[in-house]
C-alpha positions as CSV (number, residue, x, y, z in Angstrom):
1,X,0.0,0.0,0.0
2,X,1.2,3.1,-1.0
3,X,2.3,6.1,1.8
4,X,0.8,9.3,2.5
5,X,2.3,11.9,4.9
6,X,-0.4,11.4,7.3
7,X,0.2,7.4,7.1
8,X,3.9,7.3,7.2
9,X,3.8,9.7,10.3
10,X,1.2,7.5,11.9
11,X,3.6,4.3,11.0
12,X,6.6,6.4,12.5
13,X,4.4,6.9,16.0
14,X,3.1,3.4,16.1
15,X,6.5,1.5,15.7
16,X,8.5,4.0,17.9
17,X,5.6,3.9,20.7
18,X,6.4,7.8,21.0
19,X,3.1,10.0,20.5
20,X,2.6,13.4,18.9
21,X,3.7,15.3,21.9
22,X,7.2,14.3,21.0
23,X,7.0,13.7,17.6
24,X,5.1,16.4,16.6
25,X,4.2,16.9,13.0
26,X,7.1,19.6,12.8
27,X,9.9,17.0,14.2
28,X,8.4,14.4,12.0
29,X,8.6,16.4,8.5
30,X,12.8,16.9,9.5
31,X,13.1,13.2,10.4
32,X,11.2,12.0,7.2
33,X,12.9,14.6,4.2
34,X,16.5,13.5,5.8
35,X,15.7,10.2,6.0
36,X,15.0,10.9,1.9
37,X,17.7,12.7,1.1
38,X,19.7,9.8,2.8
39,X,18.3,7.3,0.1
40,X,18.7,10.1,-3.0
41,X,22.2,10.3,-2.3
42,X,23.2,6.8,-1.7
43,X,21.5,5.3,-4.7
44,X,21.3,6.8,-8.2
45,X,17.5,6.5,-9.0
46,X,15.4,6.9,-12.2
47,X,13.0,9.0,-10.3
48,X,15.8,11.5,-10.2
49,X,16.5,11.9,-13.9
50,X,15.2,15.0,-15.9
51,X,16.4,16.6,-19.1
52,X,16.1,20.4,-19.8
53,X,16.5,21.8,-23.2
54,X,17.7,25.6,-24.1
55,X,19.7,27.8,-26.4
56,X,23.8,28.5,-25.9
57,X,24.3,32.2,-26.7
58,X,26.9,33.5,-29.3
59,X,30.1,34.6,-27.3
60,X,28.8,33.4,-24.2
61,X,30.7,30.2,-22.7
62,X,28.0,30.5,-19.2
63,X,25.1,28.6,-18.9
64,X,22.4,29.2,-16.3
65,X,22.4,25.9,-13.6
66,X,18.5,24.8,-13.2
67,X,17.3,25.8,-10.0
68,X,16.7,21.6,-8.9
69,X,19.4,20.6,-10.2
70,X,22.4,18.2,-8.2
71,X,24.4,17.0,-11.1
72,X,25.2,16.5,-14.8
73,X,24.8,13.2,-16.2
74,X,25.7,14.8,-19.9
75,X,25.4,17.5,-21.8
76,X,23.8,17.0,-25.9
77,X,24.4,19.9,-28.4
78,X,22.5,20.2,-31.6
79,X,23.8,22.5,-34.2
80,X,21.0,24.0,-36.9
81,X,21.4,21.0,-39.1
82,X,20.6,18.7,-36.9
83,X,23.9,17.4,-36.2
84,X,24.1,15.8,-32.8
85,X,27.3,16.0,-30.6
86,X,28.0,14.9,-26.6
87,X,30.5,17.4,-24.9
88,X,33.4,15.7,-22.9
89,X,33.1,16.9,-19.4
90,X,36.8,18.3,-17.8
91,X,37.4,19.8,-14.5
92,X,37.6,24.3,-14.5
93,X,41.6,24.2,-14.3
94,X,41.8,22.3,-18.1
95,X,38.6,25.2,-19.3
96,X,41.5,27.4,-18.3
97,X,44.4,26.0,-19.9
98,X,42.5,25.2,-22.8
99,X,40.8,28.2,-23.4
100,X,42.5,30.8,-21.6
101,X,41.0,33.9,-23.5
102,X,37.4,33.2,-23.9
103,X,36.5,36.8,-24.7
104,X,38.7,37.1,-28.1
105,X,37.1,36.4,-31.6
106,X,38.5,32.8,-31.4
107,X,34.7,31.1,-31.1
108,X,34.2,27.7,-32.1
109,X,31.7,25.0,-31.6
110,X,31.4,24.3,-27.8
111,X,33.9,20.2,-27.2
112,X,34.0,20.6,-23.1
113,X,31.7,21.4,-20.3
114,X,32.5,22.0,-16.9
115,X,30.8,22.3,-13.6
116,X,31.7,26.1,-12.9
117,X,30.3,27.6,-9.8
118,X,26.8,26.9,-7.5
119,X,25.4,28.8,-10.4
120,X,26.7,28.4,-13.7
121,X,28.4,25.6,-15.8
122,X,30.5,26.6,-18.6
123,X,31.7,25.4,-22.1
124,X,34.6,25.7,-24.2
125,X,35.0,26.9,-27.0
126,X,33.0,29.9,-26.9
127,X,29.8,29.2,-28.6
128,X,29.8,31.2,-32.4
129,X,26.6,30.2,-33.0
130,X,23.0,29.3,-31.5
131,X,23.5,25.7,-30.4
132,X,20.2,24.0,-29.0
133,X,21.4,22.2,-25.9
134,X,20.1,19.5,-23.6
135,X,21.3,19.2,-20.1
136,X,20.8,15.4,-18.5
137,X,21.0,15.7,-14.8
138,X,19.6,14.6,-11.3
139,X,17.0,17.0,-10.1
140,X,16.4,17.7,-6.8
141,X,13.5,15.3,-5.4
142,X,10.2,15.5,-4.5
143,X,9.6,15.1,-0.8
144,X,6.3,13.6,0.6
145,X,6.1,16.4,3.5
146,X,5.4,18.6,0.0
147,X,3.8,16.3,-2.2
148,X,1.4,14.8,0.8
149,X,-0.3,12.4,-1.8
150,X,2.8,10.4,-2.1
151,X,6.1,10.0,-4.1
152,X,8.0,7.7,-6.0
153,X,10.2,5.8,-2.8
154,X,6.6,6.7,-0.8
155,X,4.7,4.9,-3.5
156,X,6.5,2.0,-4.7
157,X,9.1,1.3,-1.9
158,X,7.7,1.8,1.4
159,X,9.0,-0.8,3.7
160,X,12.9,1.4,2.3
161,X,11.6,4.8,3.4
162,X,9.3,3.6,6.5
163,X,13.3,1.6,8.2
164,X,14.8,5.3,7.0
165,X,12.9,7.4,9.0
166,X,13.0,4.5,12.1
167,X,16.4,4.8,12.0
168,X,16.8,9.2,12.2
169,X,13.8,8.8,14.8
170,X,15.8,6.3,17.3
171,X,18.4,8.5,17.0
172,X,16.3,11.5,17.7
173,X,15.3,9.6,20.5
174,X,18.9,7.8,21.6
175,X,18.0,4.7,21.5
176,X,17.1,1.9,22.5
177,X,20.1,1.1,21.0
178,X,18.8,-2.2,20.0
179,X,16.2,-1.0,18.2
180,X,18.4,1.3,16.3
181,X,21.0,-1.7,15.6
182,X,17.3,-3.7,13.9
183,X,16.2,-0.3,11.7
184,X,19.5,0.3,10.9
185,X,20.2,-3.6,9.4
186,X,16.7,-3.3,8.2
187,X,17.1,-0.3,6.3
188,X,20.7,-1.8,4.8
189,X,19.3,-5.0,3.7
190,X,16.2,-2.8,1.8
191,X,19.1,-0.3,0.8
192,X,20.5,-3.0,-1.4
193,X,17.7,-4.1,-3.0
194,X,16.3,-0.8,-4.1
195,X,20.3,-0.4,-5.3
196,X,19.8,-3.8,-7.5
197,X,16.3,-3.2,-8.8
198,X,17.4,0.4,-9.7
199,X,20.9,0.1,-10.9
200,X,20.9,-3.6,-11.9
201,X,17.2,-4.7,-13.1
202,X,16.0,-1.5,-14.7
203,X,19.3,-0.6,-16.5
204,X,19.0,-4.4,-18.1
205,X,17.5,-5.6,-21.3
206,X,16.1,-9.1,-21.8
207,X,16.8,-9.4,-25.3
208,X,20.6,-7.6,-25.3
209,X,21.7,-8.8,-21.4
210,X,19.8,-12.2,-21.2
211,X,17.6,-13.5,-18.3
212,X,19.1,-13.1,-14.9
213,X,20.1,-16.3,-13.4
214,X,20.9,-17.7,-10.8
215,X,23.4,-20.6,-9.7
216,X,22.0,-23.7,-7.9
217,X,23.6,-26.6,-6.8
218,X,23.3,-29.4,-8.3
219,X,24.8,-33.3,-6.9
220,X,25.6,-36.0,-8.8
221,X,23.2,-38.7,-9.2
222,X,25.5,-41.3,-8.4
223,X,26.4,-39.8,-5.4
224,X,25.8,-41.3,-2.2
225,X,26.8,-38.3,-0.3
């Protein structure tokens, strides 16, 4: 069954034994969006994944970063014939090196990208003409104490996100450590599969990868043992 706010928080009481006068709805909201951002940064998930498509300007090598974003998975340029190119991403010291007069009349069709500053990326060459470009990157997630009707990890993976938030609220709490120890196993053991079926099963193709199997044992028939 899928979460709402309402549920998960009721879940959260019910399983610590700790009512509202302690967890309060307030305390609850800061336990349950770490407890997300938690899982967002330890797995790369498809509910993450947004493209955003806009225009490089002639003799400008900055490019606005989107307000959600957390990080380039690759940048696609388009030139007016419909030529497609992937730009190679290098760190801000080689933009330098490489292109260490961006402002002169030396403008070329953008090769590099490079994370820049918290607000801007940047590309060398110098754009010289009006490339169409799509950024591929991680947005920043939707959290169920915004989206109260549910989200992706509250709809389809529940029992990960319920052991999350057990695990911030006993140690909100301090303990029992026990209990702790159990979420915290718990959530490692649901950590991995959500890691397999996100990273492994979903990035696989039937066809091209083949069936996932799985060794058994087998005896010998004419084995007594």
């Amino acid at each position: 069954m899928a979460y709402s706010l309402s549920d998960l928080q009721t879940d959260i009481r019910n399983y610590t034994e700790v009512g509202s006068n302690v967890f309060s709805d307030s305390v609850l909201s800061r336990i349950i969006q770490n407890a997300e951002n938690k899982i967002y940064r330890e797995v790369d998930s498809d509910q993450d994944r947004f493209y955003a498509t806009s225009n490089l300007i002639i003799g400008n090598r900055y490019v606005t970063i989107p307000s959600d974003l957390r990080l380039i998975r690759y940048v696609q340029l388009k030139d007016s014939a419909g030529n497609q190119y992937y730009l190679e991403q290098r760190d801000t010291s080689f933009m330098a090196e490489y292109y260490s007069d961006p402002g002169n009349s030396s403008v070329d069709i953008p090769k590099y990208y490079a994370n820049w500053d918290q607000d801007f990326w940047v590309v060398a060459p110098t754009p010289d003409k009006t490339y169409e470009i799509t950024l591929a990157y991680n947005k920043e997630p939707i959290s169920i104490t915004t989206d109260t009707a549910g989200t992706y990890l509250s709809n389809k993976y529940q029992d990960l996100l319920l052991y999350a938030c057990l695990v911030n609220a006993y140690g909100y709490l301090k303990g029992p450590a026990d209990m702790l120890q159990y979420y915290s196993q718990a959530y490692e053991k649901a950590l991995l599969s959500y890691a397999i079926e996100q990273q492994g099963r979903r990035r696989r193709d039937e066809y091209e990868d083949g069936v996932i199997r799985t060794v058994l044992e087998s005896k010998n028939p004419s084995s007594n043992k």
